[in-house]
N, C-alpha and C positions, 0 to 999 in steps of 0.2 A: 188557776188561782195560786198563786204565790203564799209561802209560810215565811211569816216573818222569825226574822231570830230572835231567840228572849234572854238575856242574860240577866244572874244571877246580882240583883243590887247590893256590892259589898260594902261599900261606905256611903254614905247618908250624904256625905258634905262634898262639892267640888273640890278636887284635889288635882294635884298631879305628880307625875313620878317623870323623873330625868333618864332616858333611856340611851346609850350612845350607838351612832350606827357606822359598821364596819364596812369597808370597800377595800375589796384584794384590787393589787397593783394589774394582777395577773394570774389566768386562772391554774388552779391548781386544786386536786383532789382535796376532800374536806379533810379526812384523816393523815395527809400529808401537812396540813396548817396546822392540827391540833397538836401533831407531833411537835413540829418548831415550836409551837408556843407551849407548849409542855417544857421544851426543853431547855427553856430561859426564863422560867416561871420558879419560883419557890415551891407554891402550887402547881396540882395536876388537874386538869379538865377531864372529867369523865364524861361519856355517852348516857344519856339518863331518857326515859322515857319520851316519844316524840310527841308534839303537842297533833290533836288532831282535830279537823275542818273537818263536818260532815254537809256536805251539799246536796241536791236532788241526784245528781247522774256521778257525784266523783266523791269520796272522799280522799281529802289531802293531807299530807304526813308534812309535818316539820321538824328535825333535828332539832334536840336538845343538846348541849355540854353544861356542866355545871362544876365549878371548884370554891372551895372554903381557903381562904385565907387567915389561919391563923391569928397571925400579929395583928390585920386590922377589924377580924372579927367580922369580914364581908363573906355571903356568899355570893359569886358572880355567876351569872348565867349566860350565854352566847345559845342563838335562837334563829335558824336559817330564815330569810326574809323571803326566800323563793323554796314550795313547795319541792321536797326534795323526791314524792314519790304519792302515784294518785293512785287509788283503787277503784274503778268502774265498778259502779253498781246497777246502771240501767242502761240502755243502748240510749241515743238522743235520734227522737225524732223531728225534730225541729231544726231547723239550716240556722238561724240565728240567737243565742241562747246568751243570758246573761252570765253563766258558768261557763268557764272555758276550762280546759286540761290541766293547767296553769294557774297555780294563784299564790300571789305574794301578801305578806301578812302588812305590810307598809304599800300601798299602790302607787303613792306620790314619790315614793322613793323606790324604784325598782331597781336602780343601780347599787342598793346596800345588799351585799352579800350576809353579814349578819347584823341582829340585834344584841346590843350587849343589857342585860338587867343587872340588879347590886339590888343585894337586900335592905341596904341603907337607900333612903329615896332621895339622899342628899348627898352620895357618895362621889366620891372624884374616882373616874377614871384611868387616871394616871398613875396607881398602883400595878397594874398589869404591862407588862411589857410585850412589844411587839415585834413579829422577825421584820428586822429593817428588809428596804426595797422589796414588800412584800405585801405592805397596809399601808395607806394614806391614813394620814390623822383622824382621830376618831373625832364624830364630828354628836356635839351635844343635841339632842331634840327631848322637846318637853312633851307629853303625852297626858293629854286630858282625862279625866276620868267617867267622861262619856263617851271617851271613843272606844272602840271594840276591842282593839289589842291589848288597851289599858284594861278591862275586865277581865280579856283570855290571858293576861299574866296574871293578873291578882289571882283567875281561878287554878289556875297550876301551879304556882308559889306557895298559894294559902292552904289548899287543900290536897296533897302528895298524896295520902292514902284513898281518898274519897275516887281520885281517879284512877287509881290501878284496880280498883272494883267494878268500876264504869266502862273500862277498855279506853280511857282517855277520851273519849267524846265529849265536847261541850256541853254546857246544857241547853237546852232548848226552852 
């Protein structure tokens, strides 16, 4: 018997938040990216707490970066879209399992290498610059507030402290 996931209901009303998704030209280590864009940035991208998937057989690690923008009072966030690192937690006895090794936090999109967030849910993208020949244009998607990733940002955006007590796990 399967357990369903429960998330935490944070706003009452259909909403949605504008999330932009990144795609490298060309792959390259993740702290070799944050460097170039560190390094044409005003702002600096920090490493901050990874967001975490807890499944039946694996839990999955995602990269966080996150920098404040001053002048326009944003803070932005970049959010790997492909599990960067899984911890087995039960061997699988089953040949075909709905959990694979692997899990991307976008499924329809598995080609975006990341997710960009902005604290403004209405924010332009276009303050941040990018290492040419390096990112294809970031490309807008709107993000419902019934879908899952919309709830696993609001729960890690809204509540910072609540999850370094928890060890980052979702709630259930």
């Amino acid at each position: 018997m399967k357990i369903k996931k429960q998330f935490l209901k944070l706003e009452e009303d259909l909403s949605e938040i504008n999330i932009g998704l990144i795609r490298l030209i060309k792959s390259i280590p993740e702290h070799e990216f944050f460097f170039l864009l560190n390094k044409i940035n005003d702002f600096n991208f920090k490493r901050i707490d990874d967001i975490v998937i807890s499944g039946e057989y694996f839990d999955h690690f995602f990269s966080r970066y996150q920098a404040y923008d001053k002048f326009s009072k944003n803070c932005y966030s970049f959010i790997s879209n492909k599990s960067i690192q899984k911890k087995k937690k039960k061997a699988q006895n089953q040949l075909f399992l709905d959990e694979s090794n692997i899990k991307f936090l976008l499924n329809l999109h598995q080609d975006a290498d990341y997710i960009l967030t902005n604290s403004d849910m209405f924010a332009d993208f276009s303050l941040i610059l990018l290492p040419e020949n390096l990112v294809f244009q970031i490309q807008e998607y709107l993000l419902s507030s019934d879908e899952e990733l919309y709830q696993l940002i609001q729960y890690y955006e809204q509540e910072p402290n609540k999850n370094k007590n928890n060890n980052n796990t979702t709630p259930r």
